[in-house]
N, C-alpha and C positions, 0 to 999 in steps of 0.2 A: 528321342521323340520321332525321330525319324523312320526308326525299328515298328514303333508300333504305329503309328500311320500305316506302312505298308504291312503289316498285320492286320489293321481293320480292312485295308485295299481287300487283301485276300477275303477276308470272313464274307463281304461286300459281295464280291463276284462268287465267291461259292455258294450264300442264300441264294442270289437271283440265280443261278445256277439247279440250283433244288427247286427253286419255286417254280422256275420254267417245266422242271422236270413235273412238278406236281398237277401244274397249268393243263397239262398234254392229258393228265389222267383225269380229267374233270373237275379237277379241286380248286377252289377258288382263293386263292390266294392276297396276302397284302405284307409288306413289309414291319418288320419288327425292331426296335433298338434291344441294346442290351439287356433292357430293362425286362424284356419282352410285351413291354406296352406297342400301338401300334408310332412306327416312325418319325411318321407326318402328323404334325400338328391344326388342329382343328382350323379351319380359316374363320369361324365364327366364335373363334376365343372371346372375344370383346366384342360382340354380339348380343345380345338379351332376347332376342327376339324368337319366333318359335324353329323347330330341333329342323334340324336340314337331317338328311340324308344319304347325301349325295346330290340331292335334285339341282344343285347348283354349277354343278360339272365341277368343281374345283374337286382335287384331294385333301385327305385329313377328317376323313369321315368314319376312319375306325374300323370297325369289321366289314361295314355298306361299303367301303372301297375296293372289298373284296372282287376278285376275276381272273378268269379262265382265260382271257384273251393273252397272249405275250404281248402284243405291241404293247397293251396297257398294264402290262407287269413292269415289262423292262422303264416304259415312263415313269412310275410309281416310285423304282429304284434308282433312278436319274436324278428321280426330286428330292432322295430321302440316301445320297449316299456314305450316310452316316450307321445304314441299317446294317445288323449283322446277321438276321434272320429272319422265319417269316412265319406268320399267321396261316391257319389252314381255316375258313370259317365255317360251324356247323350250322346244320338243319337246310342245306342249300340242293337242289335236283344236280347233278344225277343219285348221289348218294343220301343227300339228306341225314349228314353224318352227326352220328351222338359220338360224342369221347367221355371215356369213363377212366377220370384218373386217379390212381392208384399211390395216395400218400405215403414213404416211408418215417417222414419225421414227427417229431412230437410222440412218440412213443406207440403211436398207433402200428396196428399192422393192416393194413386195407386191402391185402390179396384174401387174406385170412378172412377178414370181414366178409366179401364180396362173397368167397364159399359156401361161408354158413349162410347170407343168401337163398344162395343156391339150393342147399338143404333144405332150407326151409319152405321156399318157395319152388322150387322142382325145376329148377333148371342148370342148365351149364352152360358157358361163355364157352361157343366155339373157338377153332384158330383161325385168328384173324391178325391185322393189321398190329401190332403192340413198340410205342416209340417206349425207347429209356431216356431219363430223366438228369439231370445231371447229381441231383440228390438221392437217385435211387429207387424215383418214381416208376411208376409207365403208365402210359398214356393207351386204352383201349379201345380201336375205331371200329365201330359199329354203325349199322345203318338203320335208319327207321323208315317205317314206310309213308308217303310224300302226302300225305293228308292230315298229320297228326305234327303240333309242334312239340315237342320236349324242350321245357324248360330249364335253365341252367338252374343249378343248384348247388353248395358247398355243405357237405357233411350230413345233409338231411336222409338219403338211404344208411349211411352209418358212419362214424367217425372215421376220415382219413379218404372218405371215397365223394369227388366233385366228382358234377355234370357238368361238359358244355354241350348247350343245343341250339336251339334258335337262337339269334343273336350274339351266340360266344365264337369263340376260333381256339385251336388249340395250337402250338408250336410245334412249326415241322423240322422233320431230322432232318440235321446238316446245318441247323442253326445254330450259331453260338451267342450263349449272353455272360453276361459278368460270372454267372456261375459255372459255366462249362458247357457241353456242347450235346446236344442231343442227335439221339441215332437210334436204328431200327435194330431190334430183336433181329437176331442172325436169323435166317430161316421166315421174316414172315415180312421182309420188303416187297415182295411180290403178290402176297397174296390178296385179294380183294376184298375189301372190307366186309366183314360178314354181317349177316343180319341180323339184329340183336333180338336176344330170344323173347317169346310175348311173356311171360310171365315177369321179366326184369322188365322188358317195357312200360307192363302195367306197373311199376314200382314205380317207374320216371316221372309217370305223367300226374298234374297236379293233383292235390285233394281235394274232394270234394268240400263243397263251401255249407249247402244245406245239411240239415242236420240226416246221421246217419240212418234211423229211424223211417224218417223218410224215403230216404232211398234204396231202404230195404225191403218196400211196400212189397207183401206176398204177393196181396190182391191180384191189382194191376197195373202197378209200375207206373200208378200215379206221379211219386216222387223223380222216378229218372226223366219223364217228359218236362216235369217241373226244370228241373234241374239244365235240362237241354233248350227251353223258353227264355232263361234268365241269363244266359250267354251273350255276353259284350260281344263285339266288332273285337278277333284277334282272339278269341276263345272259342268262337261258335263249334269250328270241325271235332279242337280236342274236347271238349267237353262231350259234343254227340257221339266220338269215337270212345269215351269212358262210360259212356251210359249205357250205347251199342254192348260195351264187351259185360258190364253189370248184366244188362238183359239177358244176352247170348250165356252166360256162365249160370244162371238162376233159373235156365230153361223159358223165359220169355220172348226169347230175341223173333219168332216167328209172327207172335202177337204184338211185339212192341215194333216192330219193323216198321210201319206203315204211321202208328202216333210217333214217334220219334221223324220219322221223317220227316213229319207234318210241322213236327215242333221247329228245326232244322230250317225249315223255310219259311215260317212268320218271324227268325231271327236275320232272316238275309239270304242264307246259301240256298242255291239254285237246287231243283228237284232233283239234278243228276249230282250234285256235289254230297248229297246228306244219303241218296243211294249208295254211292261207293264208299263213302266213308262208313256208312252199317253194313255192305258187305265186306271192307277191309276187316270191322273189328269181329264180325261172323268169322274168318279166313282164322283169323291172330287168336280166335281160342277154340278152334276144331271144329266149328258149325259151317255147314253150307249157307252161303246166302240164302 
């Protein structure tokens, strides 16, 4: 017992060890068990009441615990030193990081998958950031640009290939969990996370809810303003950022630039938030603002 005690001791101080490391490069980090669930446990277990977030300063808030700070890393792992590893959370500034992982089990092959992709839709995953897996996975950190959320998703681009984005975290190297220990691709620990290319972007981001028809209006792109109007609080940007890049690819983006914006701000976002977000998705498929 005593052997592995001071075996978790070590796993312990090598995550916060990693983490601090990750801490320094921007990455917001949070403590992990074994499990690779996050450490700390909720303080509003036996709570009913509505979702915290943090707002209550305690720990045990999951990925929202996530931070860049050390002082409040090393506390995190103080409170939790049962942890063996550590969360990295997506869709956060400076990076804004998508991970694209890369299943080997269950028969699938998701490298394979993610190629034809590629073919199909014209692109290629630069070299970038790629953690391995202890099952043989890898984990591929990409960046998206800081107006658009990408949402997590399991299996939906193709069998064997998750998303985490807004709200996920993915496991950083140097952690250990029950299954074995995860580490960086020889060759690409240093490199900075690359930008994930727009044609896979556009794959990420949700689907359209109204029917397609609509929002393939030759006319005048009646249905993308539609579509940019009926945008909830937490969808307004990616939505205006899917309509933007619809427009911009269909040769509208000039004339819809101005209705789209308009739409953009009777749903909330300020007149400079719904410009940058139609000149990002202008940028992200080869149009000038």
């Amino acid at each position: 017992m005593e052997g592995m005690a001071t075996t978790d001791r070590q796993a312990t101080t090598l995550a916060l060890a990693h983490a601090l490391s990750a801490a320094e490069r921007g990455l917001a980090v949070l403590p992990l068990s074994r499990t690779k669930l996050p450490a700390l446990r909720s303080p509003h277990h036996d709570d009913p009441g509505p979702a915290c977030h943090g707002e209550c300063g305690r720990f045990g808030h999951g990925v929202y615990d996530a931070s860049t700070d050390p002082a409040r890393v090393r506390e995190m792992f103080a409170a939790a030193p049962w942890a063996t590893g550590y969360g990295i959370a997506c869709g956060l500034p400076p990076y804004h990081l998508i991970g694209v992982d890369l299943d080997t089990k269950s028969g699938t092959d998701a490298p394979a998958a993610l190629r034809e992709l590629g073919l199909r839709h014209l692109f290629t995953v630069p070299d970038t950031v790629v953690v391995l897996t202890p099952s043989g996975g890898r984990h591929l950190w990409l960046t998206g640009p800081p107006d658009v959320a990408v949402p997590n998703s399991a299996s939906r681009l193709a069998p064997g290939i998750d998303i985490r984005g807004a709200g996920g975290y993915l496991v950083g190297p140097g952690s250990r969990t029950a299954h074995g220990a995860y580490g960086t691709l020889p060759g690409t620990a240093q490199l900075p996370p690359a930008a994930c290319p727009p044609a896979l972007l556009r794959l990420l981001l949700p689907p359209p809810r109204t029917p397609h028809r609509a929002l393939a209006d030759p006319g005048h792109g009646h249905g993308l303003v539609h579509f940019v109007l009926t945008a909830h609080e937490g969808q307004r940007n990616t939505r205006l950022f899917w309509a933007a890049c619809r427009a911009y690819e269909n040769g509208l983006g000039p004339a819809l630039a101005t209705p789209l914006a308009e739409a953009a701000r009777r749903t909330g976002l300020t007149e400079q938030e719904a410009r940058a977000t139609i000149a990002s998705a202008a940028r992200m498929t080869g149009h000038r603002p």
